[in-house]
C-alpha atoms as one frame of an Amber mdcrd trajectory, in Angstrom:
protein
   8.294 124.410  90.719   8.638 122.262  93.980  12.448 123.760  94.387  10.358
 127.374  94.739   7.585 125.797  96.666  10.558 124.755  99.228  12.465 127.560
  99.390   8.660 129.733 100.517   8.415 127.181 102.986  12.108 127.542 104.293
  12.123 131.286 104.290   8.631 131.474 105.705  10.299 129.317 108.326  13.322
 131.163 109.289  14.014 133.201 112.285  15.710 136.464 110.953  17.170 138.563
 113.820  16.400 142.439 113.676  16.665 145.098 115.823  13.245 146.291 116.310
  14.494 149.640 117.261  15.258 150.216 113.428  11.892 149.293 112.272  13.454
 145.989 110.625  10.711 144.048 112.054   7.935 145.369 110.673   9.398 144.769
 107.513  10.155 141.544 108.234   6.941 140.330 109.446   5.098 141.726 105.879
   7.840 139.845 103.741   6.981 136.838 105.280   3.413 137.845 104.658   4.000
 138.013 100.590   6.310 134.388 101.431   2.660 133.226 102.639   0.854 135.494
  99.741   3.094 134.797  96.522   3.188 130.338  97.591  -0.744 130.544  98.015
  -0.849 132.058  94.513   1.737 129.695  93.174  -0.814 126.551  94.706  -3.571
 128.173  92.848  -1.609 128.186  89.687  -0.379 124.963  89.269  -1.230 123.036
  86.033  -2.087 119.090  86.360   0.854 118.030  85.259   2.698 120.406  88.315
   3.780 122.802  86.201   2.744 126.297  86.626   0.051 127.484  84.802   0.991
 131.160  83.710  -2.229 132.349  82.670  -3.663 131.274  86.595  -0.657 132.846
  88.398  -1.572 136.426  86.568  -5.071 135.910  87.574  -4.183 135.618  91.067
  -1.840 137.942  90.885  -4.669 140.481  89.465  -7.112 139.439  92.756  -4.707
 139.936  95.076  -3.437 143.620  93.693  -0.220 142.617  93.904   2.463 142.818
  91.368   5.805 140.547  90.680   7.816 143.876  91.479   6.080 144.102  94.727
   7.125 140.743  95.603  10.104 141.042  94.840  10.655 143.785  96.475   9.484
 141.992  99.963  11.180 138.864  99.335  14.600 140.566  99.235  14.088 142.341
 102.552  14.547 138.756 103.749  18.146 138.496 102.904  19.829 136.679  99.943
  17.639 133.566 100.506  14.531 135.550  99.618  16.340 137.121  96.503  17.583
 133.614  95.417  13.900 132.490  96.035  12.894 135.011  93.632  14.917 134.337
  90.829  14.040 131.069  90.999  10.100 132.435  90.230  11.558 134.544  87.658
């Protein structure tokens, strides 16, 4: 759990270059909104013992209309660190 809380702070972190021209940062600027989005869900979900409390994380993901496929989907348009990031969820 704390290597995925770190690697949500380190990608919401990084400066990705983009050529605004192609629209790239747009994209880039929501992804790092789900970063922001999926670790404020993963706070809310964590169990006392700092585990992550499954049945919490679907609630939250429920409120915030958001699905696991949608954040994957953003977290990848940030590069291989995103999709590492993600499997590391999943």
């Amino acid at each position: 759990m704390q290597d995925l809380q770190n690697s949500l702070n380190n990608l919401m972190k990084t400066n990705i270059s983009s050529d605004s021209n192609l629209g790239f940062s747009k994209q880039i600027v929501e992804a790092k909104g789900a970063v922001a989005d999926l670790k404020i869900a993963l706070d809310s979900a964590k169990s006392s013992t700092g585990g992550l409390d499954l049945s919490k994380f679907n609630e939250s993901l429920i409120k915030s209309g958001r699905t696991l496929e949608s954040y994957r989907e953003d977290l990848i348009k940030l590069g291989p660190d995103g999709e590492s990031t993600f499997l590391k969820l999943a």
